[in-house]
N, C-alpha and C positions, 0 to 999 in steps of 0.2 A: 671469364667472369671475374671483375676484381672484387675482392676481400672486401669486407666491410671497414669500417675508419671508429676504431674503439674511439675515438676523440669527438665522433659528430655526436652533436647531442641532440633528438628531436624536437621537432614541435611540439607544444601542449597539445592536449587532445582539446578538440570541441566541447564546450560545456554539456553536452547529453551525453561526453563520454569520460566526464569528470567524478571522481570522489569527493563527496561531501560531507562535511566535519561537523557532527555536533559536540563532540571531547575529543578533546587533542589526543593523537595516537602515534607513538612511536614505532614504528614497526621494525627498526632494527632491534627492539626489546622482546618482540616475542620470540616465543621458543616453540611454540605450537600454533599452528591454525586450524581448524575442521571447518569441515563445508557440510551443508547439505545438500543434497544430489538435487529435489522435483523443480524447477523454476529457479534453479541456483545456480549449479553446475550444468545440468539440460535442461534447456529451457524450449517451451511446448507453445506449436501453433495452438493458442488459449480457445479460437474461436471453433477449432476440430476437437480437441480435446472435452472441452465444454458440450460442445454438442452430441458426442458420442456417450459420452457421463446421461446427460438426459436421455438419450435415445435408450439404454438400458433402463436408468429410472422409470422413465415412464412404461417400460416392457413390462415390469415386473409390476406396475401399478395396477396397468391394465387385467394381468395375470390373474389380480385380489379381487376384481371386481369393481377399478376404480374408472367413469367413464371418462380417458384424458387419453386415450388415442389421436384426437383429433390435433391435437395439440401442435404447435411446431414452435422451436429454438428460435429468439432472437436474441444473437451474440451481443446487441448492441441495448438488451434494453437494461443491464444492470452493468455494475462497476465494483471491483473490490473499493473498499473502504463506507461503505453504506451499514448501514446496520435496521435488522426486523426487527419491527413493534412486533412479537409473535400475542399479544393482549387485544390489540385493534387492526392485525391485521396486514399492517402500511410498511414499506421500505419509507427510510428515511437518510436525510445527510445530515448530518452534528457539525456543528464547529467545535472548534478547542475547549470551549467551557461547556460543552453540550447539549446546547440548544438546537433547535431542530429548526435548521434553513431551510427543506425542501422536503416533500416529502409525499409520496404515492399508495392509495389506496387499492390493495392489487394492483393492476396495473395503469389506474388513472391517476394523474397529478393534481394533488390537492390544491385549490385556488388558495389566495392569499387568506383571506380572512377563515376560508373552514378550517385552517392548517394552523391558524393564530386560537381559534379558538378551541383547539384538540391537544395544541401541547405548549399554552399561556404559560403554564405554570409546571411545566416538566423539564426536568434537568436529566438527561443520559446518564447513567449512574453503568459499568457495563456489570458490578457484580450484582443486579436485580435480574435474573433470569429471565424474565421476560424481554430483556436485551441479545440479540445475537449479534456478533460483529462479523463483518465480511472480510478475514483476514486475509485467503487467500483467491487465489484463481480458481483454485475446487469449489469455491462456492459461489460460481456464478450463475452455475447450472440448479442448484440446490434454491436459490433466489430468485430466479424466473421462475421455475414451475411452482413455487410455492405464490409467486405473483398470480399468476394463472388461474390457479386453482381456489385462492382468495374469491375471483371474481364467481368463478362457478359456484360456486356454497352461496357467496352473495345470492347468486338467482336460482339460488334452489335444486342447481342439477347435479347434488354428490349427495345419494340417498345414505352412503357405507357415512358419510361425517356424521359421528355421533356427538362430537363435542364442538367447541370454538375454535378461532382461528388458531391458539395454542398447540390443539390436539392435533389438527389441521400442519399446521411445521412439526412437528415430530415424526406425523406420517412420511410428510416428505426429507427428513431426514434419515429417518430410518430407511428408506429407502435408498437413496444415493448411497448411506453403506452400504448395505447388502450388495448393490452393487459394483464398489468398489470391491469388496470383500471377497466375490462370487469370481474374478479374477479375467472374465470374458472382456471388457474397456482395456484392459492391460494386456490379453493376448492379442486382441487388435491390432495395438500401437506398436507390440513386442514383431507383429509381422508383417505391419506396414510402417516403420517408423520415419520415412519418409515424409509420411503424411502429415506427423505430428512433431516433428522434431524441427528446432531450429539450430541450425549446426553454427558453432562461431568457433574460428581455425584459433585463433585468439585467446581463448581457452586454455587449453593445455598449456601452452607456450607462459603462459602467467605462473602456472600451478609448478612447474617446470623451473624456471626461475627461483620460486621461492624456495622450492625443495634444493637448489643447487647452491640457495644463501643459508643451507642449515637450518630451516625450520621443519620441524617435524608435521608432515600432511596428514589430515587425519578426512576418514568420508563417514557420515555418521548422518544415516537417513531412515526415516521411517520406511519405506522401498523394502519389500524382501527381495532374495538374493538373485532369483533368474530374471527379473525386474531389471535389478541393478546393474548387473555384470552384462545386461543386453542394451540396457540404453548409453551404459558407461563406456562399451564398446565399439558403440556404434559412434557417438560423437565424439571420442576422445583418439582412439587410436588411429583413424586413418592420419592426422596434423602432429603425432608425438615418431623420435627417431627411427629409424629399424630397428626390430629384434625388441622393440622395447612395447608393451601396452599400458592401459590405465591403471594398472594395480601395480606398477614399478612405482607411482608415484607416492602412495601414500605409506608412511608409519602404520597406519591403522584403518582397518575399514570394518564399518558396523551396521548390520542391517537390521529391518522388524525393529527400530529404537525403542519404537513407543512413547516420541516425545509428545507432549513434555513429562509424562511422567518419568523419563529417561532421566533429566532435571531434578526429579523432585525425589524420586525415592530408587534404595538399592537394591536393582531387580537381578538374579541369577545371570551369567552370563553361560554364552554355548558356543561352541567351534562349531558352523558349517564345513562339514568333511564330506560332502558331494555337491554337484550341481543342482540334484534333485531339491535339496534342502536336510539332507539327511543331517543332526545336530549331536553331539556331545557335549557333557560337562566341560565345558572351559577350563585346564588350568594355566596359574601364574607362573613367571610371567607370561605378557602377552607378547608372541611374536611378528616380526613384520611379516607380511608377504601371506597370512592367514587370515582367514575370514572369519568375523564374527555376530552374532545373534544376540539380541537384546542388550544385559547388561547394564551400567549407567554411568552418569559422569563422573562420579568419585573412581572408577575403576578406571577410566579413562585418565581421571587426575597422576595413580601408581603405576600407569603404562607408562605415558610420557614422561612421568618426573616432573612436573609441574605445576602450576594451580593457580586460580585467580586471576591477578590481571596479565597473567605469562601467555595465556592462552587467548586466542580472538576464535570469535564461531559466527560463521556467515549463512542467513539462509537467509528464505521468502518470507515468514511467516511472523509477524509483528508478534503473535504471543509465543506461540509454540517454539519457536527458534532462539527468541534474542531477548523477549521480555524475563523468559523464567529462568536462562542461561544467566543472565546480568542480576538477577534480585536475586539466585539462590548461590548460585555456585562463586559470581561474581569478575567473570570472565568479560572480556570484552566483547563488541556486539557490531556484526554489521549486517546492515540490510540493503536486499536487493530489491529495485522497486523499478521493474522494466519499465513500466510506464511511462518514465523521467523524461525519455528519451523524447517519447510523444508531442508529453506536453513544453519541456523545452522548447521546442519547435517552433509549438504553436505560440508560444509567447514573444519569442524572437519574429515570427509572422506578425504581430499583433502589436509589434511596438509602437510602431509610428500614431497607431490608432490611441494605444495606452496613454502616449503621451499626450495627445490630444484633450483626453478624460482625464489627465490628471490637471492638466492647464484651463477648462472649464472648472474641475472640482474646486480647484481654490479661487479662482474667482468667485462661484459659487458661495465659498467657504465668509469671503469677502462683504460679497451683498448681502449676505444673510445677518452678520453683524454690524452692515448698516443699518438694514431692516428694525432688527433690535432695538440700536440705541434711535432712532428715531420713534422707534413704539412707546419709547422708555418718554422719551422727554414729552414726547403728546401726554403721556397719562402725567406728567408733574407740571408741565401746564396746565390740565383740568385740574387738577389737584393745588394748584394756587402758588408751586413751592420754583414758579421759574418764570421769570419774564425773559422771554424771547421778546425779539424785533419783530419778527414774522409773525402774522397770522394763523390762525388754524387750519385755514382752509389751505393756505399757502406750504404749511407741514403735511395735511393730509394728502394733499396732492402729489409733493417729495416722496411719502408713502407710499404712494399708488404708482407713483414712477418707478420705484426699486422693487416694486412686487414684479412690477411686467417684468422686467429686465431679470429677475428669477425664473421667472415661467418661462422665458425664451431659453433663458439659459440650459434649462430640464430639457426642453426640447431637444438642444444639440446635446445631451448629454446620453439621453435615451436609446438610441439606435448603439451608442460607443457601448455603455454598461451593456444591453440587450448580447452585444458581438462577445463582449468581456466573461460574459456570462455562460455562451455557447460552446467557449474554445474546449478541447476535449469532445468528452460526451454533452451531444447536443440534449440530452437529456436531465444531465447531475452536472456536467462541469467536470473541474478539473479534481483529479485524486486529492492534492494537494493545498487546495482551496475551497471555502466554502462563503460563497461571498466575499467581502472584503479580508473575511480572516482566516486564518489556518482551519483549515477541517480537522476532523474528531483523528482521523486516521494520520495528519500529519504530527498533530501534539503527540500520538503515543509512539512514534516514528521518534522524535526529537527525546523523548521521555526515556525509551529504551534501546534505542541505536545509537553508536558510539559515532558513527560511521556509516552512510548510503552512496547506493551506487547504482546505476542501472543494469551493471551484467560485473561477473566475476573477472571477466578478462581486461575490464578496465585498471584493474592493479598493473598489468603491463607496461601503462603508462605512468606509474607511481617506482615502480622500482621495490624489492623488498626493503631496503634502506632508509625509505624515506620517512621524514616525520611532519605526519599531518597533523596538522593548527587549525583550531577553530576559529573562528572570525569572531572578534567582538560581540558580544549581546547586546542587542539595541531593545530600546524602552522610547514607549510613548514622547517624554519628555526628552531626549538628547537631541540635541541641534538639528534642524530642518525635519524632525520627522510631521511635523504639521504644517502646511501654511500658516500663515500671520496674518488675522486676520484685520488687524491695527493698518498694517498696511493696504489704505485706499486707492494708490496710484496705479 
């Protein structure tokens, strides 16, 4: 077998297996990075994991009295990045200033005009409690059955709802805790992880890297500890060298966080000194190669010796992970948003048709401000303030020529937007879109992520050395971002 060639340098990865930059990051600057383990570092068949999440929920529902046995999982009928009206009831999708593009009453999709006249005048505000946002993959299970269950109370058949649709999400919230909580979804996965696991060799080999360029690894996951050490060994050690497992890799490893208030306030920390979970007072310092329970990020900051922007912390979770780590502590921030991959895809499928609809929309864009100024100059001919050569009839008719030649144009625009509209979930679209604009979930992505990726092991292809640059910010007004509508030809 010959030796590798330190001089060959590879290929870029494919764009769904690229890092992308919303604040420039220098990564030969940090000195620490922490991960989080659920959908970060192991990342979970979403549509078994989800389903098995409900299959408990609902056990324990049935258990109270509640009649939703009958019930069954559709992996396909919610999407993270949605957010509950829990006041009316409805899943909905937000764009960036949040407004509500789309939006479903339990589980039917509001037509246009009911869905215009229910939120005319609502702006998504997410600190109005009657907002939930769907941040991560745990909550797709928690947002079907609460869809579900919407429609049941609508007709009458949940005698136990004493209150509204409010009272109604809380039910099913509290439930999917206790579920989680009650620890049976996890000894599942814990003994079938096959099932649930997506294994990426690619992984390690990144974390591996970074640890041999001198950054301090740190794992710091809400996950208790037979949790952790079982799925961290499962996907990590078969792909890392002999003699060596997952817990060589890291500086520091912490479980039971309790983020975000890991983030926000300074909890006791504990040594795990068994498998079992058995716990002791922690004392300083803290050592590599030991395990520890709760605690928080300022104690983190006097383990590694660091702080602020020295540190970068990578998880799934738009609030819990990267929003409170960058507003309070001030570390840097990246987010994993498997999805990417997806809808990459599908857009790069979608090209030829995209461009199609963007070469009608400005013509479109075109006849419609011919339309105008011909509207314009009919009303200042009645109006007395233009002699034109032409006659009226002769204007109205130029009118009625540029309307048709609009309405054709919708036409062949119709089927391209409908296709546009589909890619992703045939239901919401794409994570990362909402309509023409950014959705609710990409603003707070761009807001509090330094930096997104679709999986951890993408860094592989970055190198720890490297310094990612953000690309220009672009605005309405800088060159071509509009057709020109002046132009007739």
């Amino acid at each position: 077998m010959s030796k590798p060639d330190p001089f060959a340098i590879p290929e870029p990865p494919a764009p769904p297996r690229q890092i992308f930059v919303n604040r420039t990051l220098n990564l030969r600057r940090l000195q620490a990075i922490g991960y989080d383990m659920d959908y970060t570092l192991v990342h979970y068949h979403v549509h078994a994991w989800e389903a098995r999440a409900f299959h408990y929920m609902q056990q324990r529902m049935v258990q109270q009295g509640w009649p939703v046995g009958h019930l069954t999982f559709d992996a396909e009928a919610v999407i993270r990045g949605l957010i509950i009206d829990t006041e009316l009831g409805n899943l909905i999708k937000v764009n960036r200033f949040g407004y509500v593009k789309r939006a479903q009453h339990g589980t039917r999709l509001l037509d246009y005009e009911t869905q215009r006249r229910t939120y005319a005048r609502t702006v998504v505000d997410l600190a109005d409690s009657r907002w939930v946002f769907l941040n991560t993959f745990f909550s797709v299970s928690e947002a079907h059955m609460y869809a579900l269950m919407v429609d049941m109370l609508d007709a009458g058949e949940l005698p136990l709802a004493r209150g509204g649709y409010d009272d109604l999400y809380k039910t099913v919230r509290d439930n999917l805790d206790a579920a989680h909580m009650e620890g049976q979804l996890k000894a599942d996965i814990m003994a079938d992880p096959e099932s649930y696991v997506a294994l990426d060799p690619d992984t390690p080999l990144a974390l591996l890297d970074q640890r041999d360029a001198g950054k301090k690894l740190m794992l710091i996951t809400n996950s208790g500890w037979e949790f952790t050490r079982r799925m961290m060994a499962y996907a990590f050690d078969r792909f890392l060298p002999a003699g060596t497992t997952w817990r060589d890799l890291f500086e520091l490893v912490i479980v039971s966080a309790r983020k975000p208030a890991f983030f926000l306030e300074r909890a006791q920390l504990f040594e795990v000194v068994s498998d079992d979970e058995l716990l002791r007072p922690a004392s300083l310092p803290l050592e590599k190669g030991r395990i520890y329970f709760g605690g928080s990020a300022s104690l983190v900051e006097e383990a590694v010796g660091c702080s602020g922007g020295d540190i970068l912390y990578v998880g799934d979770h738009v609030y819990g992970d990267v929003h409170v780590s960058k507003s309070v502590r001030r570390w840097r921030t990246g987010l994993i948003v498997r999805e990417l991959e997806g809808e990459l895809e599908a857009l790069q499928g979608f090209r030829a048709e995209q461009g199609e609809l963007t070469r009608l929309m400005e013509e479109k864009v075109r006849q419609e401000y011919r339309m105008s100024q011909l509207r314009l100059n009919r009303e200042r001919f009645l109006a007395g303030r233009a002699d034109f050569e032409v006659e009226l009839p002769t204007l109205d008719a130029e009118i009625a020529r540029v309307r048709e030649g609009i309405v054709a144009i919708d036409e062949q625009i119709r089927p391209l937007a409908l296709g546009s509209q589909l890619l992703g979930s045939p239901r919401w679209g794409l994570l990362m879109r909402s309509g023409n604009d950014k959705s609710y979930f990409a603003r707070q992505m761009e807001r509090h992520a330094d930096i997104y990726t679709s999986r951890v092991s993408n860094f592989l292809f970055e190198t720890p050395f490297v310094y990612l640059r953000s690309h220009r910010g672009s605005l309405p007004h800088d060159g071509g971002a509009l057709p020109n509508p002046h132009n007739t030809d």
